[in-house]
C-alpha positions as a Markdown table, in Angstrom:
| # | Residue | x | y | z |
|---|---|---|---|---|
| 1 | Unk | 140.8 | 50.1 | -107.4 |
| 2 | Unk | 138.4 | 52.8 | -107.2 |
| 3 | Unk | 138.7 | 56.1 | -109.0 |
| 4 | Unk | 138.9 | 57.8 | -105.6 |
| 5 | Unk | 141.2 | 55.8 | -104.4 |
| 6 | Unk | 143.5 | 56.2 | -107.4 |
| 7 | Unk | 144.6 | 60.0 | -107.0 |
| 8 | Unk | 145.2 | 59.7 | -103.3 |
| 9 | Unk | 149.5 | 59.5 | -102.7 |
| 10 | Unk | 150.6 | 58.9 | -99.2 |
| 11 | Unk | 154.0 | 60.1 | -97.9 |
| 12 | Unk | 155.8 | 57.3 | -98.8 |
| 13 | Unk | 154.8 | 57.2 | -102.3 |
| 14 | Unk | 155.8 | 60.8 | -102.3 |
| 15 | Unk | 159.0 | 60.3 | -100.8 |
| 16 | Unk | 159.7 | 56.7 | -103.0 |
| 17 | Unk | 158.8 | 59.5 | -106.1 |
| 18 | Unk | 160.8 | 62.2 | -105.5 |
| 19 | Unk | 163.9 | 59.2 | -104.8 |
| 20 | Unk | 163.4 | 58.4 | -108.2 |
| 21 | Unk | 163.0 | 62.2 | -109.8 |
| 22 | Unk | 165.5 | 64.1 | -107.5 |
| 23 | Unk | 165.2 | 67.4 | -109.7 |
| 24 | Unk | 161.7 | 67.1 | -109.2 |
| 25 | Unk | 162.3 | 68.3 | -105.2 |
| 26 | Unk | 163.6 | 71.1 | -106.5 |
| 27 | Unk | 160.4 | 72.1 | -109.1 |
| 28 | Unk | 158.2 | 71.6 | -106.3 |
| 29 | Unk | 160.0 | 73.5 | -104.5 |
| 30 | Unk | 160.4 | 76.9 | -107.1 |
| 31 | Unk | 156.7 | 76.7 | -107.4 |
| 32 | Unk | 156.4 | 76.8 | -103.5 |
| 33 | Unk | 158.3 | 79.7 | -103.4 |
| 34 | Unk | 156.3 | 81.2 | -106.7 |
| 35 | Unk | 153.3 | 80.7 | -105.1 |
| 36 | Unk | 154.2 | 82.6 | -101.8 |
| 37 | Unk | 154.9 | 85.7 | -104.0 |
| 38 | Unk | 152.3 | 85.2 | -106.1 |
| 39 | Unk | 150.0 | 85.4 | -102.9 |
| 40 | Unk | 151.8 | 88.3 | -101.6 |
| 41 | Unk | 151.9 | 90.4 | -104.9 |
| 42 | Unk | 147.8 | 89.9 | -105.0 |
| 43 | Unk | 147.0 | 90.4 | -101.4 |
| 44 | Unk | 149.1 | 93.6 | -102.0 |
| 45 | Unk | 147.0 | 94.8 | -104.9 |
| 46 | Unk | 143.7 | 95.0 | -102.8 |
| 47 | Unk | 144.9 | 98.2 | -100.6 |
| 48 | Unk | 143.8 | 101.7 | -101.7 |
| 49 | Unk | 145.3 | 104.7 | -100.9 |
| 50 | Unk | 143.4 | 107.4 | -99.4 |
| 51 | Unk | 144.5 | 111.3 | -99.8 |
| 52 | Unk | 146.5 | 113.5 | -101.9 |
């Protein structure tokens, strides 16, 4: 097996995984929702306010 070849999970090893780990569904799915705020708190950060 090439190195390449070795990182690459289709869905059904994904699916067979998270069968295995069930609380893993639900890590993967806080840092989903982390990640969405994180975006939102940064984008939010890049606005400046003009005037008095």
């Amino acid at each position: 097996m090439s190195q390449q070849n070795r990182w690459i999970m289709s869905e059904s090893k994904v699916a067979e995984f998270l069968k295995e780990h069930p609380r893993m569904m639900g890590v993967l799915f806080a840092l989903t929702v982390l990640m969405a705020q994180t975006g939102s708190v940064v984008a939010d950060n890049g606005y400046a306010t003009a005037g008095p």
